[in-house]
C-alpha positions as YAML, in Angstrom:
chain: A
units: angstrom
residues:
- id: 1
  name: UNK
  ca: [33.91, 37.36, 1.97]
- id: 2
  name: UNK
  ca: [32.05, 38.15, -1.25]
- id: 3
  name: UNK
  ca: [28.30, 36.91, -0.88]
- id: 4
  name: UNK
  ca: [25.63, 36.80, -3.73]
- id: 5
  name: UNK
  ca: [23.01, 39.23, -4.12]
- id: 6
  name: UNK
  ca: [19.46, 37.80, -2.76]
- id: 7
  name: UNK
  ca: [18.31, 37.30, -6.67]
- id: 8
  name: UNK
  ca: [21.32, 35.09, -7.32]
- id: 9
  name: UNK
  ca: [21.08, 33.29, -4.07]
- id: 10
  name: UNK
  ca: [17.29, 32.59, -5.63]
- id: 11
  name: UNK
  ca: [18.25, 31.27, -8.18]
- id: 12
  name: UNK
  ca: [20.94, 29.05, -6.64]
- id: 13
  name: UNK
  ca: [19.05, 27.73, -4.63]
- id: 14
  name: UNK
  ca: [17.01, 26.45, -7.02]
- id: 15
  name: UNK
  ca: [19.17, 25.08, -8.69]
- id: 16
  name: UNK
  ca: [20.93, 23.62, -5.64]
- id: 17
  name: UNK
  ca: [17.46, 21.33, -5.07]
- id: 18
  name: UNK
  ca: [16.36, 20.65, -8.62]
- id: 19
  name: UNK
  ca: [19.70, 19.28, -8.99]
- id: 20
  name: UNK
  ca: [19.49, 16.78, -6.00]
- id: 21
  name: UNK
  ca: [15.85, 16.12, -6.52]
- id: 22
  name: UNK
  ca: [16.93, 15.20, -10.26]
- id: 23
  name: UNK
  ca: [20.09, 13.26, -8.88]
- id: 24
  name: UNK
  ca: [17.64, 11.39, -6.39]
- id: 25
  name: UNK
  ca: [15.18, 10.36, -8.75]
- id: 26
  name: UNK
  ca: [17.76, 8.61, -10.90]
- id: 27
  name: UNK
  ca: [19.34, 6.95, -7.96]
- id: 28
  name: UNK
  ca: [16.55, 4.94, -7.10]
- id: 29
  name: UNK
  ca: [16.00, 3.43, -10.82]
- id: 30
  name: UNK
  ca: [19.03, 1.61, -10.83]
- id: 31
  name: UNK
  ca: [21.29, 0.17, -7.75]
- id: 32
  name: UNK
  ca: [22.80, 2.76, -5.34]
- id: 33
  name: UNK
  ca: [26.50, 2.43, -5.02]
- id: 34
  name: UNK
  ca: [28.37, 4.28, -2.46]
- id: 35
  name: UNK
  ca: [30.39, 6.26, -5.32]
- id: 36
  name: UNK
  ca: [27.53, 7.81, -6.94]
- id: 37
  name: UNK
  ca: [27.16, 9.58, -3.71]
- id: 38
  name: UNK
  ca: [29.86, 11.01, -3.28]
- id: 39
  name: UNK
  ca: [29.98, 11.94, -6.56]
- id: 40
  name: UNK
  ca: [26.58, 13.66, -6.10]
- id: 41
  name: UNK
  ca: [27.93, 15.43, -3.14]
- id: 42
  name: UNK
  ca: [31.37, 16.72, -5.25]
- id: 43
  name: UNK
  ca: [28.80, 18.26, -7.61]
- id: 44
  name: UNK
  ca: [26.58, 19.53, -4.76]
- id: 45
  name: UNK
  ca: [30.34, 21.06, -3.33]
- id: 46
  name: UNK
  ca: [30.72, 22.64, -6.77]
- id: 47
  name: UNK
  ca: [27.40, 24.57, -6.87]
- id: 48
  name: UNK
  ca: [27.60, 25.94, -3.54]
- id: 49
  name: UNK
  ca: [30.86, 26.97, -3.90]
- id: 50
  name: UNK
  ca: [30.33, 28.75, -7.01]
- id: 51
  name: UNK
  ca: [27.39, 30.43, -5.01]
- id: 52
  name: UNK
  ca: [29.41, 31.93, -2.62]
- id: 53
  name: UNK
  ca: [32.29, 33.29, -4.99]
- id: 54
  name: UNK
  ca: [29.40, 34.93, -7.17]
- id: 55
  name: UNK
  ca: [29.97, 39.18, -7.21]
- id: 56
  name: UNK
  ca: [28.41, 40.48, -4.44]
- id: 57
  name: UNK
  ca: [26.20, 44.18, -5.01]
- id: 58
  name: UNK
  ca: [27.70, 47.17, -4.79]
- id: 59
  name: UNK
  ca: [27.08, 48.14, -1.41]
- id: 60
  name: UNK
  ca: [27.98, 45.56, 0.99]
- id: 61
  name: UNK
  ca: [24.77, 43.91, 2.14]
- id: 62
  name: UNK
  ca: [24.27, 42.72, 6.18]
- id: 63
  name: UNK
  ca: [23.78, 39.05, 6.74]
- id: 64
  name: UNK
  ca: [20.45, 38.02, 6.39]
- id: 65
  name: UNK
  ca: [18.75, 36.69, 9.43]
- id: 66
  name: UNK
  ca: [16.60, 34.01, 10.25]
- id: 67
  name: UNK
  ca: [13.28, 33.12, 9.61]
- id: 68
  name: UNK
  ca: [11.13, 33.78, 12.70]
- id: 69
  name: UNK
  ca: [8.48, 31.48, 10.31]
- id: 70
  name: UNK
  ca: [11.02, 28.64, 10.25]
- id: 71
  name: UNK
  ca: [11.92, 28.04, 13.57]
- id: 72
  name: UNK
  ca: [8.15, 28.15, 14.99]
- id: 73
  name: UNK
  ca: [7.30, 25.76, 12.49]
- id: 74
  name: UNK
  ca: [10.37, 23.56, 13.25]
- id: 75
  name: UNK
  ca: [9.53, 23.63, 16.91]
- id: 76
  name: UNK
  ca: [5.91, 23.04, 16.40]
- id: 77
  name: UNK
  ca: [6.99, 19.96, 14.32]
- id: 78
  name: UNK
  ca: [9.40, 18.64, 17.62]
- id: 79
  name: UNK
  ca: [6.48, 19.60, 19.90]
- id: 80
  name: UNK
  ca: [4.17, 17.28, 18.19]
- id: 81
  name: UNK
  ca: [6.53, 14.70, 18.56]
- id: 82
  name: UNK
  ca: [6.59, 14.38, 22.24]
- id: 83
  name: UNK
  ca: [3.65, 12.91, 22.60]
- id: 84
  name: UNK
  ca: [4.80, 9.79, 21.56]
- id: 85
  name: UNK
  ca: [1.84, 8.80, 18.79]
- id: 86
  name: UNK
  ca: [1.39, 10.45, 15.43]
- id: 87
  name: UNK
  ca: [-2.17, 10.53, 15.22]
- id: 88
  name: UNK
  ca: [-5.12, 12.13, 12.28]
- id: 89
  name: UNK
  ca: [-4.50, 15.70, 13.70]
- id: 90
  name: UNK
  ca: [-0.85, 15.74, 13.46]
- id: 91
  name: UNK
  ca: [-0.58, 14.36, 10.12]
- id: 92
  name: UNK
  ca: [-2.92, 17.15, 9.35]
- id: 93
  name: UNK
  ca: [-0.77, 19.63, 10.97]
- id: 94
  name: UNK
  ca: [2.65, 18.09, 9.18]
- id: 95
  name: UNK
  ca: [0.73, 18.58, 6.11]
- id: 96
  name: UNK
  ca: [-0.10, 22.38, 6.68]
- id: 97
  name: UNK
  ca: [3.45, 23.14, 7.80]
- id: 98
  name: UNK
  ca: [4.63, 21.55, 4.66]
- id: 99
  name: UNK
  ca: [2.67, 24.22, 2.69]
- id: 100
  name: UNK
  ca: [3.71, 27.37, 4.62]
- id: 101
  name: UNK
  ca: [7.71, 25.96, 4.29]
- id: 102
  name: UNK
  ca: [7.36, 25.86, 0.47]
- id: 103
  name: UNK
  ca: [5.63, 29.03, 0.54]
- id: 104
  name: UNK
  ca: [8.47, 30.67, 2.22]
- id: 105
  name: UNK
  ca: [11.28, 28.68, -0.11]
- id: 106
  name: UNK
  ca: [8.69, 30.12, -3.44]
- id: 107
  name: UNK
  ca: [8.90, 33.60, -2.13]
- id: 108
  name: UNK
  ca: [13.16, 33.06, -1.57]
- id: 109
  name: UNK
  ca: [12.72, 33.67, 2.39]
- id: 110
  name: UNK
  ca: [14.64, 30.34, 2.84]
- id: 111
  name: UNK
  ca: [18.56, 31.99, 2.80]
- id: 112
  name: UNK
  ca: [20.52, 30.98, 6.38]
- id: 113
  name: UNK
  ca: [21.79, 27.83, 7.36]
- id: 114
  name: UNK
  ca: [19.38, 27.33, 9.77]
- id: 115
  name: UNK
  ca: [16.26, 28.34, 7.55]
- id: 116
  name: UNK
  ca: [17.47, 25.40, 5.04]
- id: 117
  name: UNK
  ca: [17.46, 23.28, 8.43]
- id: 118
  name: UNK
  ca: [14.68, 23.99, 9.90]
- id: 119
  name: UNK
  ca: [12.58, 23.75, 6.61]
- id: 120
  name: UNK
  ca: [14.57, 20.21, 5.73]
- id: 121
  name: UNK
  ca: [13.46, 18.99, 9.42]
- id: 122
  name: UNK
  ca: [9.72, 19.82, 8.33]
- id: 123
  name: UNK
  ca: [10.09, 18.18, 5.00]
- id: 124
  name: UNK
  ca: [11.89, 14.83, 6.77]
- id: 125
  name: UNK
  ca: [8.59, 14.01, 8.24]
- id: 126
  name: UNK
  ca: [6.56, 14.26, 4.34]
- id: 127
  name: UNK
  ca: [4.39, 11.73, 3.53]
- id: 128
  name: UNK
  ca: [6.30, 10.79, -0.12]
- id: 129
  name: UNK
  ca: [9.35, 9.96, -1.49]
- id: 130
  name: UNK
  ca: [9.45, 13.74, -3.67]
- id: 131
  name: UNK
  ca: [8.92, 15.22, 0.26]
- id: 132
  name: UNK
  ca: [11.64, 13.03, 1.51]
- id: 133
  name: UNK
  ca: [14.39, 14.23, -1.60]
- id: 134
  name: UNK
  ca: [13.36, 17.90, -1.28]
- id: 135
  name: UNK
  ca: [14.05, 17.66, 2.99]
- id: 136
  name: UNK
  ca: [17.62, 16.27, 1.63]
- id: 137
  name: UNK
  ca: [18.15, 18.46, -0.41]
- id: 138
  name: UNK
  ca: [17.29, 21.38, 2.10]
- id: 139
  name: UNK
  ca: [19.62, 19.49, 4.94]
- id: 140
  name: UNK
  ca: [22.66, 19.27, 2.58]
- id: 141
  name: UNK
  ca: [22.36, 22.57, 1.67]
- id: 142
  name: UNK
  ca: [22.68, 24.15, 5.08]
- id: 143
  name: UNK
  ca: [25.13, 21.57, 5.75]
- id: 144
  name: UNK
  ca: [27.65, 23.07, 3.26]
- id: 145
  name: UNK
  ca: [26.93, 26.47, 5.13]
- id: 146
  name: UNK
  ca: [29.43, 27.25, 7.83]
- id: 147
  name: UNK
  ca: [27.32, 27.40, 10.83]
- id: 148
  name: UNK
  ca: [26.94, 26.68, 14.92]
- id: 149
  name: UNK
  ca: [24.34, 23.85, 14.07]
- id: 150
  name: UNK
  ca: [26.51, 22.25, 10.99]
- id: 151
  name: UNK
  ca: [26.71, 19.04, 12.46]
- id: 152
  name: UNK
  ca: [23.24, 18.42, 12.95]
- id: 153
  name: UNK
  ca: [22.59, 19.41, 9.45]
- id: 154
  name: UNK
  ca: [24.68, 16.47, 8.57]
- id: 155
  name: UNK
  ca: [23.02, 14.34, 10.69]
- id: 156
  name: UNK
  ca: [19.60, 15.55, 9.28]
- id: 157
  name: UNK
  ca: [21.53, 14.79, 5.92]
- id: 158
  name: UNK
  ca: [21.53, 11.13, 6.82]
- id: 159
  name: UNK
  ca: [18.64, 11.08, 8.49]
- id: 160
  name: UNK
  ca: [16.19, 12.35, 5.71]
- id: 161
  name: UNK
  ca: [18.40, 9.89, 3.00]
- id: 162
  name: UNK
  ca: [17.99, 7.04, 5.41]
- id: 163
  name: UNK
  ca: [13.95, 7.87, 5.06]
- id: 164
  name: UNK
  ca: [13.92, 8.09, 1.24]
- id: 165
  name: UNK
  ca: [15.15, 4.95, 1.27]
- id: 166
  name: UNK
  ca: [12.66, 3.47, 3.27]
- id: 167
  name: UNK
  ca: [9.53, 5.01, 1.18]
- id: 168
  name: UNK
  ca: [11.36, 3.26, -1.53]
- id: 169
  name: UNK
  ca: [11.27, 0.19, 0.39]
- id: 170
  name: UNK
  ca: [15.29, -0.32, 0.07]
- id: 171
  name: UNK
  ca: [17.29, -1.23, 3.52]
- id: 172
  name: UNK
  ca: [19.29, 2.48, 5.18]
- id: 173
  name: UNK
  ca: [22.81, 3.46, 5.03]
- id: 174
  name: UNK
  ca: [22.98, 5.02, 8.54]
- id: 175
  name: UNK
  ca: [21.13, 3.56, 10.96]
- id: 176
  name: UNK
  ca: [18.91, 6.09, 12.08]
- id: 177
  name: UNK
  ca: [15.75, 4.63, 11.50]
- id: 178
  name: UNK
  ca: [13.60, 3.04, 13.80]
- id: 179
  name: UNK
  ca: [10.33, 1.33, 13.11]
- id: 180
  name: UNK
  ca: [7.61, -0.87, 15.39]
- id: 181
  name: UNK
  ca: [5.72, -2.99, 13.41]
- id: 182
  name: UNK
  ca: [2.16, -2.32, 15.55]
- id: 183
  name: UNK
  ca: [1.50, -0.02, 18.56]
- id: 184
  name: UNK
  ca: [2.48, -2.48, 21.10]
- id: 185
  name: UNK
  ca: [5.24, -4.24, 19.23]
- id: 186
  name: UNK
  ca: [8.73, -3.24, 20.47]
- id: 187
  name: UNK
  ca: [11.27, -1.06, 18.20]
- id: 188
  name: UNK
  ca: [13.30, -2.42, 15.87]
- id: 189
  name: UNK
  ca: [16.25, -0.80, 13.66]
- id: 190
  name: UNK
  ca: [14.75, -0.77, 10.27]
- id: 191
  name: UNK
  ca: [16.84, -2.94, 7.66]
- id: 192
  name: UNK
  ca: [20.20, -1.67, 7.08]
- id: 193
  name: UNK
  ca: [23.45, -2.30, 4.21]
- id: 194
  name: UNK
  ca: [26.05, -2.54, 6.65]
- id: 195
  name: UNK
  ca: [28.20, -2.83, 3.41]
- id: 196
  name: UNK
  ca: [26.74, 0.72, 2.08]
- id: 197
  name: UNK
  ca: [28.96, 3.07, 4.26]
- id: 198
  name: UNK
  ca: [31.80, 2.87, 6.57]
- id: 199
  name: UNK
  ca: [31.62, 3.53, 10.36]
- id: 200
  name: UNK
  ca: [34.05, 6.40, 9.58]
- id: 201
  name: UNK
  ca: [31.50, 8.14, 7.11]
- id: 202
  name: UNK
  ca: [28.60, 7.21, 9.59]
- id: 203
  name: UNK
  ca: [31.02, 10.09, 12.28]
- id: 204
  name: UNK
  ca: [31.53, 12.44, 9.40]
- id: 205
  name: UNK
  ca: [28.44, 12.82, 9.14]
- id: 206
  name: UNK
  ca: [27.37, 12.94, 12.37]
- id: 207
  name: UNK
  ca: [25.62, 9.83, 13.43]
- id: 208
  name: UNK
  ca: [26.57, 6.52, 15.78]
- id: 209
  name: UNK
  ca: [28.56, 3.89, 14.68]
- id: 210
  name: UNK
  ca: [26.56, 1.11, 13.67]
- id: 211
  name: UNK
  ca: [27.36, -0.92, 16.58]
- id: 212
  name: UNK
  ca: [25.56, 2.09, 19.29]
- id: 213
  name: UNK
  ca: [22.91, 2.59, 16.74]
- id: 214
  name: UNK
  ca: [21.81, -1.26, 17.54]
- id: 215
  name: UNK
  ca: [22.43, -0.46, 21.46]
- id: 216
  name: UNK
  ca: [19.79, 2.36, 20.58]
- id: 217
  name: UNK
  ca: [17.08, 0.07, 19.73]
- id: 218
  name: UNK
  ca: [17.62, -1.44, 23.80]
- id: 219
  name: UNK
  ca: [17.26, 2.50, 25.02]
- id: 220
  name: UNK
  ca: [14.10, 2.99, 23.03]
- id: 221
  name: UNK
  ca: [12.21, 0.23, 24.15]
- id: 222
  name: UNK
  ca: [13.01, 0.74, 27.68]
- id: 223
  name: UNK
  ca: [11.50, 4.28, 27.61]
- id: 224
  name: UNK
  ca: [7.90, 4.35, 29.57]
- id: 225
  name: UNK
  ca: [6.66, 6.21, 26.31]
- id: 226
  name: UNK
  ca: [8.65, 4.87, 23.38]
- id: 227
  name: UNK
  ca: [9.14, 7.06, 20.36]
- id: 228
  name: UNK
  ca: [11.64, 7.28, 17.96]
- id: 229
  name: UNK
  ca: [9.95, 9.38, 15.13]
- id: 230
  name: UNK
  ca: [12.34, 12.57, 15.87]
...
């Protein structure tokens, strides 16, 4: 297979997330319909396609690897999350790991599946809607990579969409979104347009059914230390 040369895969890539971050922003002026999606995701197809099929250098280059950087920040991110309380500290520490993702997407380190993951994971748990579209944007990506963790780019896909929506204070798609409404209230699945998406789009893109993502709130709040921040 013909692969880009690291400066074109730059410079798709950029254009890969100012294109969704564009797209994003002029989703949530006006009503979200279901089609504008997927149209959004044909285009998305279309670029990353055309990435791939770009003239590779002259000497045939090794795949790249992943980024060591990546995946301890990604697991530092999961490990703060097992407490079970987000407190000063760790929004601190989210912060900082924000910086040293978009340092490594700025200096075009970001290139495997699971680097787009991994960074997108970090960026799901941003503090604004801009974060929120750019984690997208990064779990879509890797998602159109073949790759062993595919699938839970796609969930991450929905996941960090489901999010955006809720900094914009409209109801999810999904159903992966759980909220409390004080520390010793019990969880609740955060409002949801059951007419946004089909149960058939909620598998192909790998998250419950709507119906087990309601029996999920019952697991959650039967958990001796409740979380559901992942």
């Amino acid at each position: 297979m013909l692969r880009p040369s690291l400066d074109v895969r730059r410079v798709m890539d950029g254009a890969l997330l100012g294109y969704w971050a564009f797209r994003a922003r002029q989703a949530v002026a006006v009503p979200i319909r279901r089609e504008i999606l997927m149209r959004w995701i044909a285009g998305m197809v279309v670029l990353a396609t055309a990435a791939w099929l770009i003239a590779a250098d002259d000497a045939a280059p090794t795949l790249p690897e992943d980024n060591p950087l990546l995946r301890r920040l990604f697991d530092d991110d999961q490990a703060d999350r097992k407490t079970g309380s987000i407190d000063a500290e760790t929004v601190k520490r989210d912060s900082q790991r924000r910086k040293d993702v978009l340092t490594e997407l700025r200096s075009g380190r970001i290139r495997t599946a699971s680097d787009y993951y991994h960074a997108g994971f970090v960026f799901q748990h941003g503090e604004s809607a801009d974060e929120i579209r750019l984690a997208f944007s990064l779990a879509w990506t890797s998602a159109q990579m073949e790759s062993p963790i595919r699938k839970r780019a796609l969930w991450l896909s929905a996941a960090a969409w489901n999010r955006l929506l809720m900094r914009l204070k409209k109801p999810q798609w999904y159903g992966t979104q759980y909220v409390a409404d004080d520390a010793d209230a019990e969880f609740r699945l955060y409002d949801i347009d059951e007419e946004a998406v089909t149960d058939e789009e909620r598998i192909r893109l790998n998250v419950p059914v709507l119906s087990e993502a309601k029996k999920q709130v019952e697991r959650f709040n039967r958990r001796p230390e409740k979380k559901a921040d992942e």
